[in-house]
N, C-alpha and C positions, 0 to 999 in steps of 0.2 A: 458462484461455486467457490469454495473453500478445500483447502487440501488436510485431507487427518492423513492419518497412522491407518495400515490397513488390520480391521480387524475382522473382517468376513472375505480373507483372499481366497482361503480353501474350500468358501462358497457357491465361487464365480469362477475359479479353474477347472481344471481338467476337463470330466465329461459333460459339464453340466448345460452346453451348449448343442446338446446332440438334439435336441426336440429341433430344435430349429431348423435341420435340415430335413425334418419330413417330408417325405414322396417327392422330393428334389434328384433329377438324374446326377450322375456321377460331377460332368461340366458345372450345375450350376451348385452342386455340395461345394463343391471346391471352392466356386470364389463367397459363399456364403461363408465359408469356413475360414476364408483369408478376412474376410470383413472381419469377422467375430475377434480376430488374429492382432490384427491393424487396433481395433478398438481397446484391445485386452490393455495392448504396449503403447498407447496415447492417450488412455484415460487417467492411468494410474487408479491411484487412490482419493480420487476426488468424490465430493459431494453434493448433489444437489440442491435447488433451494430449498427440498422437501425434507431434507436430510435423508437423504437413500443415495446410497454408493451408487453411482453414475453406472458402475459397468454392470449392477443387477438390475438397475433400470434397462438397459442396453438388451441383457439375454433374458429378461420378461419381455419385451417387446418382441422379439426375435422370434419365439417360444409363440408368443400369441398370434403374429402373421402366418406360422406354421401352421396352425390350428383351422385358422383361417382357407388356407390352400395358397395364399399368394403366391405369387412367382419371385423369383431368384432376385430381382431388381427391388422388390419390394422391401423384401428382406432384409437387404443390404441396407437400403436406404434408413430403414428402420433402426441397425442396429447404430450408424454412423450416426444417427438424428443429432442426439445431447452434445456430440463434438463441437455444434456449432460454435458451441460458447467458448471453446475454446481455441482454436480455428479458424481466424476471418477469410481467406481466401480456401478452405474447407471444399467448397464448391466444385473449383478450379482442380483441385488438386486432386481428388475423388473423379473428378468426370475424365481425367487422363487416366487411372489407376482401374473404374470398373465399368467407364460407361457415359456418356451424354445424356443418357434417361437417369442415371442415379445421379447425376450432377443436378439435372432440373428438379428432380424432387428435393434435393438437402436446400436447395435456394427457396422453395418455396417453404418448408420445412424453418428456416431459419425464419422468414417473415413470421409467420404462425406463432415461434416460440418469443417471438420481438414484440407481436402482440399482446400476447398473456402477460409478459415482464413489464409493459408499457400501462396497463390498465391495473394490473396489480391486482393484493388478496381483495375479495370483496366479503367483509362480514357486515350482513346488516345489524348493526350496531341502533343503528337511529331510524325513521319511518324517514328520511329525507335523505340519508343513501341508501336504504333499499328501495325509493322511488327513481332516483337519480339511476340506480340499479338498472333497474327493469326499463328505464325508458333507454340504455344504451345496447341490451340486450339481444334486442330485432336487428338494431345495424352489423353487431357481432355476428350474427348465422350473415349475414347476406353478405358480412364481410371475409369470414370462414368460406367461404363458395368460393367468391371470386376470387380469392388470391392465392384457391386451388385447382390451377387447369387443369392436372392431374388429380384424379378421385382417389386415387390409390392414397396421395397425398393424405387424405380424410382419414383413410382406415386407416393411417400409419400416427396421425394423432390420436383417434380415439382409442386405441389398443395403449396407446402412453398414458392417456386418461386412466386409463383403466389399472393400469401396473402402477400406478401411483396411488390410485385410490387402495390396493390392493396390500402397497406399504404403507399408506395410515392403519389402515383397520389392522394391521397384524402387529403393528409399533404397543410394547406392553406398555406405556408411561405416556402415552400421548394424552388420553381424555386429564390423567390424573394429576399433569403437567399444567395445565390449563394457560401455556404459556403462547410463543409464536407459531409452534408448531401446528399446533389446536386451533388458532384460527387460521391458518394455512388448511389445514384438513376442512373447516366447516365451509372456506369461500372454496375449495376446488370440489367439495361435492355440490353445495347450492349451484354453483357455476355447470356441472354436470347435468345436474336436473331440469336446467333450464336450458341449456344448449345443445351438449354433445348427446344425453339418452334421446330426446326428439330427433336428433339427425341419424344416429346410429339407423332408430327404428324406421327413417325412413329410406334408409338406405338398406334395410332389411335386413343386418345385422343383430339377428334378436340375441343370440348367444349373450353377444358385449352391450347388447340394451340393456336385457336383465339385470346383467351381475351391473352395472353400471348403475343401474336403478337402485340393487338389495345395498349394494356399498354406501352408497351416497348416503341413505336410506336413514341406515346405521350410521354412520356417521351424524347426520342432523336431527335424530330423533331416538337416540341407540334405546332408551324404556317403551318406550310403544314398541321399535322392533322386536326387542325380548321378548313383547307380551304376544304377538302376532307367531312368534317362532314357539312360544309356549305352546300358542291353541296348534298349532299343526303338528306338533310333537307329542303331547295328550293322546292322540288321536289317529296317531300314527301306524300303530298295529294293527288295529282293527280296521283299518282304510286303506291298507297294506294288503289284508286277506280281501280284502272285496274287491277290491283292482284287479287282483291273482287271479279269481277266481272269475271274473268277467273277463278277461283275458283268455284263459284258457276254451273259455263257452264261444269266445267270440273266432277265436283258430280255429276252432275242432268243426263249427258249424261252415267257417268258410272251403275249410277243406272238403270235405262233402260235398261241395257246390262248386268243386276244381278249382279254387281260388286259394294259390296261395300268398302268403302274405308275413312280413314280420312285423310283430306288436309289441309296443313297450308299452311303461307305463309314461307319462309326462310329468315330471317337476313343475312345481311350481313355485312361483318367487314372492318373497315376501311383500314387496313397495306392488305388487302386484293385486295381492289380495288387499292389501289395506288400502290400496285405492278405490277398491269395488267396495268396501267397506262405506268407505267413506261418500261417495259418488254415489250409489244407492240406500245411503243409508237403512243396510242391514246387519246382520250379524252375523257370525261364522259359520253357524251354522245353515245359513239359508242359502248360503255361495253352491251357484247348478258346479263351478267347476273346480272342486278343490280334489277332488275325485275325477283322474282323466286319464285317458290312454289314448295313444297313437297308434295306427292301420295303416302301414305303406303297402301298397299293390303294386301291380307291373302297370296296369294301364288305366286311363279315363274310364273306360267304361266297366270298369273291373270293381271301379270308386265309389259308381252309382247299384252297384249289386250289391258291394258289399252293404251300403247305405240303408237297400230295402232287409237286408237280413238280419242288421241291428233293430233294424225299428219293428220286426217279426220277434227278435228276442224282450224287445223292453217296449213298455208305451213313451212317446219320442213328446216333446214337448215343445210343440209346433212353437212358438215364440222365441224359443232359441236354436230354432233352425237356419243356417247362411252357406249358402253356397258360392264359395269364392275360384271354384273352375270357370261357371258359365260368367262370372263377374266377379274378375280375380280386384285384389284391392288397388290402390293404384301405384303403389310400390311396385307391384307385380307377385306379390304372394297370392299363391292358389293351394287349394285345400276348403274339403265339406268339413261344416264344422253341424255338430248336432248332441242334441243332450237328451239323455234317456232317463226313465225310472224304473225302479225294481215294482216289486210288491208290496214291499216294507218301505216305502216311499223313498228311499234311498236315491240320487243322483248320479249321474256317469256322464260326463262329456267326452265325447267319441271325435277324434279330428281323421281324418279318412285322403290318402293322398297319394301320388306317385313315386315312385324312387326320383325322378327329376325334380317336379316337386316340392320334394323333402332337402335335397342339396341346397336347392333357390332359398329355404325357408329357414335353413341351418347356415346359410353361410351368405346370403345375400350375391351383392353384387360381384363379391369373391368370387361365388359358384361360375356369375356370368360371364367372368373374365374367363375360370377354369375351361370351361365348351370352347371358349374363343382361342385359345393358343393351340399354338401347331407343336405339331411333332409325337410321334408314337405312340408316349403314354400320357401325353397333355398338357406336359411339363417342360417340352424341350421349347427350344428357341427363345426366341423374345416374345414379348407379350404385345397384342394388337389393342389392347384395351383403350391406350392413347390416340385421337386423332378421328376415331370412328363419326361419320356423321349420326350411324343411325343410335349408338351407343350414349350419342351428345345429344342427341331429343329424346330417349328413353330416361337418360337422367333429368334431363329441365323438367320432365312431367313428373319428376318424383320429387324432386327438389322445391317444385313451387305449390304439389301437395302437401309438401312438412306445413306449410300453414296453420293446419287443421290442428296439426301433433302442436301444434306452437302457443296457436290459440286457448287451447282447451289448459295445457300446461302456466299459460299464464295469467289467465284470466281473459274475459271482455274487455276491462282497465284497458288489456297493453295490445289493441286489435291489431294484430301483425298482420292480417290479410289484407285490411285497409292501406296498411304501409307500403305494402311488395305490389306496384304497378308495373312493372315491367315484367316483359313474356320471357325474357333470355337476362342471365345473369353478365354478358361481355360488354353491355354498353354504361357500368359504373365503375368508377374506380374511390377506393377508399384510403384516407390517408390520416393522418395523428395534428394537433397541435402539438408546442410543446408542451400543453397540459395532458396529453394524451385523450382529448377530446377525437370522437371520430367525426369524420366531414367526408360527405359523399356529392362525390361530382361526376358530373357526364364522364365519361372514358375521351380521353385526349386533354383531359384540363392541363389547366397551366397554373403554378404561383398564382399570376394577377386574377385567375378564376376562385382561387381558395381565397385570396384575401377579401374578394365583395364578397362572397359568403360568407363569410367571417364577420365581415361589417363592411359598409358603404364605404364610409371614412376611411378605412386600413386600405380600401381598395382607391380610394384618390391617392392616399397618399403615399400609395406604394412607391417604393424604389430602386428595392432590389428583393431575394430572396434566398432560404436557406434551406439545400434539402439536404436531408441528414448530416446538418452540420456543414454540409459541402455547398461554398458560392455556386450561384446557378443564374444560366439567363430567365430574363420573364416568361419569355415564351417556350420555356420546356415543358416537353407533355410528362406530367406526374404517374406515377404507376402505384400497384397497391402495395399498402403498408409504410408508406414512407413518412419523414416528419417532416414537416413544414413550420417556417419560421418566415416573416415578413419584417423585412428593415423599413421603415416607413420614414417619412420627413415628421418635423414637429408639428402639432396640433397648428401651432399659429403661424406656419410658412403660408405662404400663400401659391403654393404648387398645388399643381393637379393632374387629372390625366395627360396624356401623349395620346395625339390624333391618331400616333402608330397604333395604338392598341383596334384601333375599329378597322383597319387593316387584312383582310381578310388573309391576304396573300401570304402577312406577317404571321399568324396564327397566336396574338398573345392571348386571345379570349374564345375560350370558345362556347361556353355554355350563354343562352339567350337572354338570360338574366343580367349577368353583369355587363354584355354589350348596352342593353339597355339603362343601366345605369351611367353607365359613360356617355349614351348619348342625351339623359337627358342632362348630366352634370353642364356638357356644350351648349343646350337648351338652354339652359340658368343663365350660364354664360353670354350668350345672344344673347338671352332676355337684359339681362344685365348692362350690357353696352347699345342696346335702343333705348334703356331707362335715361340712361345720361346721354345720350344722343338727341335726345327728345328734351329732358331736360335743357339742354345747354341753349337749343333753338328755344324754347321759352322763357328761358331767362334773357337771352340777347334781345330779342322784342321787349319785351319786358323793360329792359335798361334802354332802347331806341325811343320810344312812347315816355320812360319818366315814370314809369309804373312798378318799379321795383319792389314796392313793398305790399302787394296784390300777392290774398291767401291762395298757393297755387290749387289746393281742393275747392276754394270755392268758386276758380277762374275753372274750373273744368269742370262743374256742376252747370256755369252759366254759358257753356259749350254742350252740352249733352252727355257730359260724361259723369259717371260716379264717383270717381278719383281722379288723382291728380297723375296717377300712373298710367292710365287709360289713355290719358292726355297727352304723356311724355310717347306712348308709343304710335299714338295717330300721326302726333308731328314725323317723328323719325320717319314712320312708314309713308310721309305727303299724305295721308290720307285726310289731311286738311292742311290750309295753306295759316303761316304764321299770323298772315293780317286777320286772320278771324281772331285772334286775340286783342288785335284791337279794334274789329268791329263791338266785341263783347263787351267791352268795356264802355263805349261809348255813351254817353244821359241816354235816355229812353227817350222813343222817336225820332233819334238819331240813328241805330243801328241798321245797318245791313249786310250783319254777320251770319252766320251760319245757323240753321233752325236747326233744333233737335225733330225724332220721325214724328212724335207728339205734335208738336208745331206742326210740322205738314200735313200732316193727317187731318190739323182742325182747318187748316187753309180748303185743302182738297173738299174736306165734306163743304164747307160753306158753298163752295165754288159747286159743285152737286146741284145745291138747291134753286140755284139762280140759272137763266138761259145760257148755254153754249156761245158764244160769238164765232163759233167752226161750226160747218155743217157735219156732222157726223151723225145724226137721228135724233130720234125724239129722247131719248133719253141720256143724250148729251154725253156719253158712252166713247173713245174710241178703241175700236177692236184693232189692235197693230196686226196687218197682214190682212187686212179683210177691206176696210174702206178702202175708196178710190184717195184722201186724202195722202199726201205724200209726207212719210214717216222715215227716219233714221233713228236707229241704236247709237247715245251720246259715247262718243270716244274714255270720256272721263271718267265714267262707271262701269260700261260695257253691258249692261242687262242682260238676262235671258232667261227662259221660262223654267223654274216659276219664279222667279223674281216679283215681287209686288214692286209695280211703276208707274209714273206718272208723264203727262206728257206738257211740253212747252211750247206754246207755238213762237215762233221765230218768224221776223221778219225776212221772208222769198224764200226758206230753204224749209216749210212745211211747222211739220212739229216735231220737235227733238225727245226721243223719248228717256226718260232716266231710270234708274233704280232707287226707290224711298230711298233716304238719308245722304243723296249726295251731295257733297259739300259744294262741288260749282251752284250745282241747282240753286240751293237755300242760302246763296249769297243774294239771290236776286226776286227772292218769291214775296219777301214783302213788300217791294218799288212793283211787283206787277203779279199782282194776283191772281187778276183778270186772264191772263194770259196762261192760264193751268187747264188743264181737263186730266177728267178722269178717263185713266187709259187700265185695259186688260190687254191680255193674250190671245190671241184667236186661234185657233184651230188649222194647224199649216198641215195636217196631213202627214207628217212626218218628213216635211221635204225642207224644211228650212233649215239654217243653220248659224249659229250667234257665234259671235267672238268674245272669249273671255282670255282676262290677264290669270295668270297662274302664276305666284311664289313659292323656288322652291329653295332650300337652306341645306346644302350637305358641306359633311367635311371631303373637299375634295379627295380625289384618286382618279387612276388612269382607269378610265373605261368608263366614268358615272355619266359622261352625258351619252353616251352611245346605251347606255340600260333606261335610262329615264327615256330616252326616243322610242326604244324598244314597247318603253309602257305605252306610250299615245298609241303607236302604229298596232297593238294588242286590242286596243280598246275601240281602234276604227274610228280616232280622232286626228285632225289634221291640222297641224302644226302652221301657222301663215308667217310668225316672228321669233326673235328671241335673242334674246339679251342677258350675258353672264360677267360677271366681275368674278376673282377670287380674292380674299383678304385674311391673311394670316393662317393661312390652309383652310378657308371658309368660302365652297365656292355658295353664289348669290344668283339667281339664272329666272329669267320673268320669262316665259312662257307665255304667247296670243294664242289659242284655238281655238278650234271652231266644236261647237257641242251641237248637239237636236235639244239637252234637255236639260234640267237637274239635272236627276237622277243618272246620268251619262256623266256628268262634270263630276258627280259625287263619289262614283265607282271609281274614276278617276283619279282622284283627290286618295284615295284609300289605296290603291296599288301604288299610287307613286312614292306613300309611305315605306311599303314597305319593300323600296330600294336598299340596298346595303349602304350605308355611310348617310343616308338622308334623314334630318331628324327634324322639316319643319315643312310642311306643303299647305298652303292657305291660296285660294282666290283675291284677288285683290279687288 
């Protein structure tokens, strides 16, 4: 805002503030009248960014909430709104002076107007911001909601909408100007048609849909408007006598039949008809409703007689018959809506309604506030509109209807019903980059939740944060509208997250996404330090043996592995012992290194085809749990069903059973191969039970081994061992249980994931 010279002060003095306190009792005149007062002598002569004197923006708004019926609070807050910008503790100062309820509205009030200044004019100038447009467009309505706990809040924006649009189209020099002001006019009407006329109407505000519709209208189209406003002007008189006179046939008949009733004719708006224009592609003359009248009665049933006695006057035209009492819309407007013809083929749409009604349908949510306040003539007291539960699910259902209004308005292209998954608007909060980018997060985000959103990277490498310019800690919860700034380390620091942040208790993360990324960044991390862990034991052998210069991918091909990585992590995990690197190596027919399952598998079948040297049946078979021969589960792999295994007979202590590919086994299966049988699983009835090794990898906290116990004893598995290290806040914890089965071990394996701070559970 900028200060001139006042040259419309005899515009905005004296009485011209009087609308504003319509059907306002004495108490609440007054302090509107002080508001108006306060605003008059702190505005001065300032100007908007629209170029419109602040304080006639002020008593348009003022003027329009009246019209509306709002109450006293509304009003005020209305007329204080544009102060913000000049104001910063505005809030504070106002919520001592008229009120806690008009304090909460000018804050959220300010947000709203921090919004529009933050995103700016939007002229689609190029097909690439009107697409960048439109795809910010949906976040805007759901951000408009939520940063409006107060609806009244709404109305006291779009009534600003409105008186602004209301000083373009009246400005003589603006189209011919074709300067800043002109595209300030074209992005706040496109911006209208696309946001605030869908919300108006679904907040059932038609008055301020309309005229919000016909301005815009004119505004980004003002020669089609003219031509639209021609054809209803043409036509005017003669559609003027026919209304008249179906009007009067339509009184005189209901009187007759004790019905009384009053009847006008309906306006109709231009962005209105040119829509049906356009959307049915007809022409002016084929429109059932450019010709219409309104029928308010006392009662419902009063609605349906009048109903039959129109349709005894004229032949009714069943296809454009709707009955919005018995299936009012989901806004909550009710009214029979039906369309007649003469003789002379002539049309008439009839809307048929109650005095209640017609209030709901004239004034929307206004009207519902109006029923709702106490005191004599409707208007005394304070208003209970805020806080209502039942009031707060009458609006979610109207608000997550605007969809429909949203849809149709923007196209298939921009499927905003697709987008809106949530049933209640309080669990997202919306806030800015400093590009004025919008970013929506769970409700309680934090900084370090906005920067993985933003990017992975930003969110490693976060390290502090900036809201609205103000240092902040990481774990503060963000609220809406705010801006967000991320101080981050250099690309090539070698920092990363803090164990704090998976911290529950800490609270710096709370959306489930970027915990996940932090846990798997520690994943990498591990991964990382078994790579060279693993490495380093393969290199040491390596240089013991004299074999240093041995391709480490082809030294783990001739181990069973694919890579040389596979390699480095078997070692690290013992899941093979070093000297199999130098059984591998050894001339051929000397080895007696570790087989890959291949290997064993051909061992196994050969051994198949030749006699048993164990008695176990004719097909050389043994069933662990079934034969009388004496059988143990090998400590060193731990089997259990289904595990595919093999058995070894051992010298006095039976046959040792294993799991394919374990490294003790295939040290020894080509010195005795004889010594193998093929083993299965038999049938225990459900009564047996195997010991397995379980790894589990979290970032330590207090309480993780007491939830992980939690998980076994859930699951009706019983714990026999265990064994934990921590190392650098990484606790390490091996788990024995006892399982029946797989699929027991596996359900297992999958709950203990998803422990808070555990980011690695694997069977050993």
């Amino acid at each position: 805002m900028v200060s001139v010279s006042s040259t419309l002060g005899s515009e905005v003095n004296g009485d011209a503030s009087a609308a504003a306190l319509y059907q306002l009792n004495k108490t609440d005149a007054e302090r509107v009248q002080e508001a108006l007062e306060y605003a008059k002598s702190h505005v001065g002569d300032q100007l908007l960014d629209t170029q419109e004197l602040a304080i006639k923006h002020m008593l348009g708004v003022a003027d329009l909430l009246a019209e509306l019926r709002t109450d006293a609070n509304t009003r005020i807050a209305g007329v204080l709104g544009p102060l913000v910008f000049f104001d910063k503790h505005l809030e504070a100062r106002m919520e001592g002076k008229f009120g806690e309820e008009v304090g909460r509205m000018l804050a959220s009030l300010r947000k709203l107007f921090k919004m529009r200044s933050m995103i700016g004019p939007h002229v689609g100038t190029n097909t690439i911001q009107t697409l960048k447009w439109a795809d910010q467009i949906e976040t805007l309505r759901k951000m408009l909601l939520a940063m409006s706990t107060d609806i009244r809040v709404i109305v006291i924006r779009l009534c600003s909408r409105l008186q602004t649009l209301r000083h373009f189209t009246s400005h003589p020099d603006i189209k011919a100007e074709k300067g800043k002001l002109w595209h300030y006019a074209l992005s706040h009407a496109q911006e209208t048609l696309d946001l605030y006329a869908p919300l108006a109407n679904r907040l059932g505000l038609w008055q301020v849909k309309w005229e919000l519709e016909d301005l815009s209208f004119r505004i980004l189209q003002p020669q089609t408007y003219k031509n639209v406003a021609k054809m209803l002007d043409e036509k005017r008189i003669e559609r003027e006598q026919f209304i008249d006179s179906a009007m009067e046939l339509i009184k005189s008949t209901l009187a007759k039949a004790g019905i009384s009733c009053e009847i006008s004719g309906r306006p109709k708006h231009i962005y209105s008809i040119w829509n049906k224009m356009r959307g049915k592609g007809i022409s002016f003359d084929k429109l059932y409703d450019v010709r219409a009248c309104r029928v308010i009665v006392k009662t419902i049933d009063e609605c349906y007689t009048a109903l039959g006695i129109v349709h005894n006057l004229w032949k009714p035209i069943e296809q454009e018959f709707d009955d919005y009492i018995s299936k009012p819309k989901p806004n909550g407007y009710q009214s029979l809506h039906t369309v007649v013809q003469d003789e002379h083929g002539k049309t008439l749409e009839v809307q048929i309604r109650t005095e209640e009604m017609h209030q709901f349908a004239e004034y929307g949510v206004a009207a519902h506030w109006r029923y709702k306040e106490s005191g004599r003539d409707g208007y005394e007291g304070e208003s209970r509109a805020e806080g209502r539960f039942e009031e707060r699910i009458a609006l979610l259902r109207q608000l997550l209807a605007w969809q429909k209004d949203v849809t149709d308005t923007m196209g298939e292209a921009n499927d905003w019903a697709q987008t809106l998954k949530t049933s209640a608007l309080d669990d997202r909060v919306y806030v800015f980059t400093p590009q004025a980018k919008i970013v929506e997060l769970p409700m309680g985000s934090t900084p370090l939740d906005f920067a993985y959103h933003v990017h992975t990277e930003l969110g490693h490498r976060c390290r502090g944060a900036k809201v609205n310019g103000q240092m902040v800690q990481l774990n503060t919860a963000l609220e809406n509208g705010q801006t967000v700034e991320i101080v981050s380390a250099r690309a090539d620091s070698a920092s990363g997250p803090s164990r704090d942040w998976l911290n529950p208790t800490q609270k710096y993360l709370i959306s489930h996404r970027a915990r996940q990324k932090v846990k798997q960044w520690f994943a990498q991390q591990e991964r990382r330090e078994t790579l060279e862990r693993g490495r380093a034991i393969a290199e040491k052998e390596l240089q013991r043996i004299g074999q240093t210069a041995q391709n480490h991918d082809l030294l783990a091909q001739k181990l069973g592995f694919e890579k040389a990585e596979d390699l480095y992590v078997a070692l690290s995990r013992e899941e093979i012992r070093p000297r199999a690197i130098e059984n591998s190596l050894k001339p051929p027919g000397s080895q007696e290194g570790p087989l890959s399952e291949q290997e064993q598998l051909e061992i196994i079948q050969k051994r198949a085809t030749t006699k048993s040297d164990t008695h176990t049946g004719e097909s050389g078979v043994l069933v662990v749990g079934v034969s009388a021969l004496m059988t143990n589960l090998a400590r060193c792999c731990r089997p259990a069903p289904p595990d595919p295994i093999i058995g070894f007979v051992t010298r006095g202590k039976g046959v040792s059973i294993h799991r394919l590919g374990c490294t003790n086994l295939a040290e020894v299966m080509r010195t005795h191969p004889e010594r193998l049988i093929e083993t299965t699983w038999g049938d225990a009835g459900g009564g047996l039970h195997y010991p397995v090794d379980i790894v589990v990898s979290a970032n330590d906290r207090q309480g993780l081994l007491r939830d992980i116990t939690e998980v076994f004893s859930r699951d009706k598995i019983n714990v026999i061992g265990v064994q934990t290290e921590t190392q650098r806040g990484v606790a390490k914890m091996q788990f024995t249980a006892e399982v029946s089965s797989g699929a027991q071990l596996k359900t297992a394996l999958s709950h203990l994931l998803e422990v808070d701070a555990v980011f690695e559970v694997r069977r050993r």
